[in-house]
C-alpha positions, 0 to 999 in steps of 0.5 A: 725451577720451583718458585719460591713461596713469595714468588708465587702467584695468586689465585685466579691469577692467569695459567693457574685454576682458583678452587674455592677453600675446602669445606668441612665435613658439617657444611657438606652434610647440609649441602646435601640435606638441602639438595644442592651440591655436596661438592662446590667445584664443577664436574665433580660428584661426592658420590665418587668423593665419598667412594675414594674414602677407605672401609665399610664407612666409605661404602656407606657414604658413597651410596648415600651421596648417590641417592642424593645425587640422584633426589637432586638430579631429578628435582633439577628436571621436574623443575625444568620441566615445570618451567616449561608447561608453564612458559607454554601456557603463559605464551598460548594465554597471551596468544589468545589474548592478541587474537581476542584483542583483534576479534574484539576490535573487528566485532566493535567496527561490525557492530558500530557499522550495523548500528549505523546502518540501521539507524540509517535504514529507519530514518530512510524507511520514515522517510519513504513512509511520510512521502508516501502517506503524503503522496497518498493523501495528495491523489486521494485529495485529487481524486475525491475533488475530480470525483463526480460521485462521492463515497457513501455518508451516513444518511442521518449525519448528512441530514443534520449537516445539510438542515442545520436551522429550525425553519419549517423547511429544514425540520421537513427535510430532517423528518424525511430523511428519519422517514427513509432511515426508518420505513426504505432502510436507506441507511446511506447516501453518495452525493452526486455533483451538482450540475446540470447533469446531475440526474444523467449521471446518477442514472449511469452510475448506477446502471454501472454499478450494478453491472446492468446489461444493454437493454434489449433494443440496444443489442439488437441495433448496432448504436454506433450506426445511429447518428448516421442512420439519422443523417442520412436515411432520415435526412435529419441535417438539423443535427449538425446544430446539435450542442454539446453541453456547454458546446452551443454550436459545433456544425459539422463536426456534430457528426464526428463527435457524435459518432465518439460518444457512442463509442465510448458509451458502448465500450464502457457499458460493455466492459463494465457490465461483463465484470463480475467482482462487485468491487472491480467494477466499482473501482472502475466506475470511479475512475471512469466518473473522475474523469469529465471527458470521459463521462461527458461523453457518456451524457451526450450520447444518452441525450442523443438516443434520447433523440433519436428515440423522439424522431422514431416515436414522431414518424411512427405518429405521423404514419400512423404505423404503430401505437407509441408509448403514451410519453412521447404524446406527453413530450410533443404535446408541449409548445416547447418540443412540438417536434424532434427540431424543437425538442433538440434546440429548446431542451437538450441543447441545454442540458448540461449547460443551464437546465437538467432533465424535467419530469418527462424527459425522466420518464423517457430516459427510464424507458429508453434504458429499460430500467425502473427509477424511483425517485424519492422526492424529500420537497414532496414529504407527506404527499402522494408524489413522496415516491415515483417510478420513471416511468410509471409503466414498466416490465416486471424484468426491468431493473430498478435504481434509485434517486433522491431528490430535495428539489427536482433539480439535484439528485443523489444516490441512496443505499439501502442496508437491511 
């Protein structure tokens, strides 16, 4: 039964469909210049609405609703489409962003790390650098203090520092030093230390440096043979009261002792003079004269051959063998060395320990070493005795080394610069 019209329910009400009023023909006409849908209700196309109407109008309208239709479907898809690539590329930027975000937090860490890294490494390397440069000086300090011969001064500058005052003596010796900056082309000097074995120590040093080789008598003898050769073939048992410097008496272990200072003589000798690189073997000179042990052994051999050479030159005077050099009748001519004993216990005993070698004992330790000293004796300026050679005879293949002198008693080293 067919409600009445107050019966009727409202639209929207349940079971029954709500449409929207129908629209004039004029706002449907602006509906779709717009581009939006002529028709309001869902599903339903004015292309077929208008195609339902009757007559040519009717066909007209409908293929006008159709391009509408079909202008507004396609603005519909661009326009998603739009949204899309856009979307896409909002998403990929903000990607970018989160990885740039992470990339820049790690670069940040890196750097700081490097950074502190090499703050770290600098002050480290300062560090390491002062040590060392401390640690440098400190050896240099105990080198040069533990050093017999010092590394070379200019002349001049020695001179002025040596000879301050304006006594007749100082300006002598200034003069002297003018005299051999100017005339020998001495242009510097290394001093030696002052000791009773100064003059010894000069005299290897430079035969060292200069990588002299053994004279010829020594490579013809087996030196290391000769404290026993003198003990025992000779019967020299006074040697036992030889002394070693400061060493006044050591009885019978003179021997042995003896015997180790040969060694090392000829060990060293012999090392160093077969090299050949000039710095090398200045090098080694300077380790070699650092150490006193060392080169006290080195003196006391010296001082030994100079006796052995005294009790062969006294046997061949006594036997009338064989003519001697003209120095031994100098060295047994005095009270004090009448005879090797006398030689032994009033002279070289002592060196080393309260005297120094004097003038004869010089020339025979030049001609033991077969080498020409000059000496250069500034005390002597202005005289005949400026300059002597120890000794006054040589050969003409010797090698020749230079001292300088202030008193006799303290020698030093000269270099000569052209």
């Amino acid at each position: 039964m067919a409600n009445s019209a107050g019966d009727r329910p409202r639209d929207g009400a349940r079971g029954y469909p709500s449409f929207p009023a129908p629209r004039r023909d004029g706002e449907r006409d602006r509906d779709r210049e717009r581009g939006g849908p002529a028709d309001p209700r869902p599903g339903r196309c004015l292309c077929r609405r208008a195609g339902s109407r009757g007559g040519a109008g009717g066909e007209r309208g409908a293929g006008e609703a159709r391009r509408g239709c079909w202008a507004g479907s396609e603005r519909a898809r661009s326009h998603g489409e739009g949204r899309h690539e856009v979307s896409w590329k909002t998403a990929s930027k903000e990607s970018l962003c989160l990885v740039w975000q992470k990339v820049k937090v790690q670069l940040m860490l890196s750097m700081s790390f490097l950074t502190a890294l090499f703050w770290y490494c600098r002050r480290l390397y300062s560090f390491l650098a002062q040590l060392l440069k401390r640690w440098s000086n400190y050896l240099q300090r105990q080198l040069i203090r533990n050093l017999s011969v010092l590394p070379e001064v200019d002349l001049l500058g020695y001179s002025a520092r040596e000879w301050k005052g304006e006594t007749q003596q100082a300006k002598q010796m200034r003069e002297a030093y003018e005299e051999l900056f100017r005339s020998c082309h001495i242009k510097y000097l290394r001093q030696v230390r002052r000791d009773n074995y100064s003059v010894v120590r000069a005299v290897l040093f430079q035969i060292f440096s200069q990588g002299i080789p053994f004279p010829l008598w020594m490579k013809e003898r087996d030196i290391l043979k000769l404290p026993e050769k003198l003990l025992y073939s000779q019967g020299c048992n006074w040697i036992q009261q030889y002394s070693f410097g400061p060493e006044r008496y050591t009885g019978p272990n003179a021997f042995g002792k003896l015997r180790k200072c040969m060694e090392a003589l000829k060990t060293n000798w012999a090392e160093i003079s077969t090299t050949r690189d000039h710095e090398e073997r200045g090098s080694m000179c300077n380790t070699l004269f650092s150490d006193e042990s060392k080169e006290y052994k080195l003196y006391e051999a010296i001082k030994f051959i100079m006796l052995y050479e005294a009790v062969e030159a006294y046997e061949q005077i006594k036997s009338r063998d064989e003519p001697v050099h003209n120095l031994f009748s100098l060295l047994f001519a005095r009270d004090s060395s009448s005879d090797p004993l006398s030689f032994m216990m009033n002279h070289l005993n002592s060196i080393g320990d309260s005297i120094c070698l004097d003038q004869v004992e010089l020339f025979l330790l030049g001609y033991l070493l077969q080498v020409k000293i000059r000496v250069y004796r500034l005390h002597r300026f202005n005289t005949e005795e400026f300059q002597i050679n120890y000794p006054d005879e040589y050969r003409r293949e010797w090698n020749e080394i230079s001292l300088l002198t202030e008193d006799d008693r303290y020698y030093h080293i000269p270099l000569f610069r052209m």
